[in-house]
Every structure is written in C-alpha cells, then in structure tokens.
C-alpha positions as CSV (number, residue, x, y, z in Angstrom):
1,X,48.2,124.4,89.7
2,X,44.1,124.6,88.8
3,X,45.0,127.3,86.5
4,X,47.1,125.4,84.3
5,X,45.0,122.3,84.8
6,X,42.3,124.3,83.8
7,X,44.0,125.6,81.1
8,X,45.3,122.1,79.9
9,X,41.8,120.5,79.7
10,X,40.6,123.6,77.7
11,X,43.2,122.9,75.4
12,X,42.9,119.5,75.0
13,X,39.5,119.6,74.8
14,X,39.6,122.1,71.8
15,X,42.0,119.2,70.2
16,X,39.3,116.6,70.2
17,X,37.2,115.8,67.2
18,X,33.4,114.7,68.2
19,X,31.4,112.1,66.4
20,X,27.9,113.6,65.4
21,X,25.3,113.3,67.6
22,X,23.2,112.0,65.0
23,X,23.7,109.2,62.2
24,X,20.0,109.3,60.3
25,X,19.5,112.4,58.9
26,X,23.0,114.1,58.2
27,X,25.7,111.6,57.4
28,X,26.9,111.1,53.7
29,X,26.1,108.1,51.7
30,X,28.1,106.8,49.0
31,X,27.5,103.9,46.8
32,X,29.9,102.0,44.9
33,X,29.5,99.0,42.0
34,X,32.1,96.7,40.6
35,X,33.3,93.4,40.3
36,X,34.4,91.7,42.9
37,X,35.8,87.9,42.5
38,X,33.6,87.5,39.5
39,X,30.8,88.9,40.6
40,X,29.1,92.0,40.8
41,X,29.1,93.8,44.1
42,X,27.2,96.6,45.1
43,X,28.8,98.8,48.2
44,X,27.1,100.9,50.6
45,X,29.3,103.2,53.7
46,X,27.8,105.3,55.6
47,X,30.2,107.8,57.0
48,X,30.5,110.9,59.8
49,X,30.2,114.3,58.8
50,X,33.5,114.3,59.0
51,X,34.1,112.2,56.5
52,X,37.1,110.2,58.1
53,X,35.0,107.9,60.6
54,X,33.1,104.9,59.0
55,X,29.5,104.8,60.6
56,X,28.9,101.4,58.4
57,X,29.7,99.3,55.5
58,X,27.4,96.5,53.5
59,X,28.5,94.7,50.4
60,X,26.0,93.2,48.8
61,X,26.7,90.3,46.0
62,X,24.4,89.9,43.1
63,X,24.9,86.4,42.3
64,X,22.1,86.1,40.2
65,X,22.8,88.7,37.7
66,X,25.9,87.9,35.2
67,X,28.8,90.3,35.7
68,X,30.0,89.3,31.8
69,X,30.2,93.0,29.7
70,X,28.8,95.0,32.7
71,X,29.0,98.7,32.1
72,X,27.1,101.8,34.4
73,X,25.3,103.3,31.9
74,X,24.1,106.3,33.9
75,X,24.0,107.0,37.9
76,X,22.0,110.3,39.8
77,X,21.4,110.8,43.4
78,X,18.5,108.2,43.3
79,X,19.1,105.7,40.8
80,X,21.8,103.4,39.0
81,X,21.2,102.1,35.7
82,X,23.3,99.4,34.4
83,X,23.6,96.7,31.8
84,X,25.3,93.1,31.3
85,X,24.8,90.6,28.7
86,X,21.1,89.8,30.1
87,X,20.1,92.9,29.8
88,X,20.1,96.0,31.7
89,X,18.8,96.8,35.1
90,X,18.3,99.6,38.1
91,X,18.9,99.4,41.4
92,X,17.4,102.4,43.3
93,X,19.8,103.9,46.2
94,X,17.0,104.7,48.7
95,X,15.5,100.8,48.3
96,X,19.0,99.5,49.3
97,X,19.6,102.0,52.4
98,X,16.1,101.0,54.0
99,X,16.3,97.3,53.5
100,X,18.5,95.3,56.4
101,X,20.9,92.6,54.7
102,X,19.4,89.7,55.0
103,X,16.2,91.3,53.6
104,X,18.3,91.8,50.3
105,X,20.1,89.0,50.0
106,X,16.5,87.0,49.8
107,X,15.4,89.3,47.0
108,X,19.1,89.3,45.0
C-alpha cells in the first residue's frame, strides 16, 4: 500500500506544472496597440515562463491623442513610434512597465 502511494504521488507530482518562483526578472512582456471603442489603447500582459498563465494585464486609454489615420510606423524591443493626424509620437515600453496605472492615466 506505501509503495504504490508512493509511487502515485511521484507520478502525480511529475504531472504538475509549477508557476515560477519569480515574476521580475524572467517573465515575458508583450505590448500590444490598437483601437479599441474609438480610441487608442495601449496593452501590457505580463505572462509565466510558461507562457499559458497570465501574471497581469493593464490597458491603458489614450484619450487625449486622436486615433483618426493611426498607423505603427516602426516598433523595437524599447520603443514604439507611431503617428495619427496630430502628429506622430513614441511611447517607450520600459516607461510604461515601471509606472503603476493611475500614475499614467494622470500623464495620458
């Protein structure tokens, strides 16, 4: 009976995926832009190294900023540079990881 017990929580054990034992220095960013309801909306999800489990997720709406014509003109690991009919703008990835929502929305 302990043998196969044994052998069953081995088993199971072996089955289960963990979560990392760290989010701040390995997990995978991604950053998306569009339009969303009119306005343009820049998305930020954190996920697991095993890039199923979400560790976060912040939309951020920039209402002051026209969404009429907007185009990514060029993106890189640090930056995004875009345009609209008022003209054209960058939004730096690192800036918008560091900075707690409410901190943005006061800027935006």
């Amino acid at each position: 009976m302990k043998k196969s017990l044994l052998f069953s929580l081995i088993v199971f054990n072996s089955m289960l995926s963990f979560a990392s034992e760290c989010y701040h220095y390995h997990t995978p960013h991604y950053f998306d832009f569009f339009i969303k309801q009119g306005q343009l909306t820049f998305q930020h999800t954190v996920k697991d190294p095993n890039k199923i489990s979400f560790v976060s997720r912040k939309e951020i709406t920039l209402s002051r900023i026209n969404s009429i014509e907007f185009k990514i003109i060029s993106e890189d690991a640090k930056l995004i540079l875009f345009s609209t009919v008022d003209g054209y703008f960058i939004i730096e990835k690192n800036y918008i990881k560091q900075k707690s929502m409410e901190q943005l929305k006061s800027l935006l």
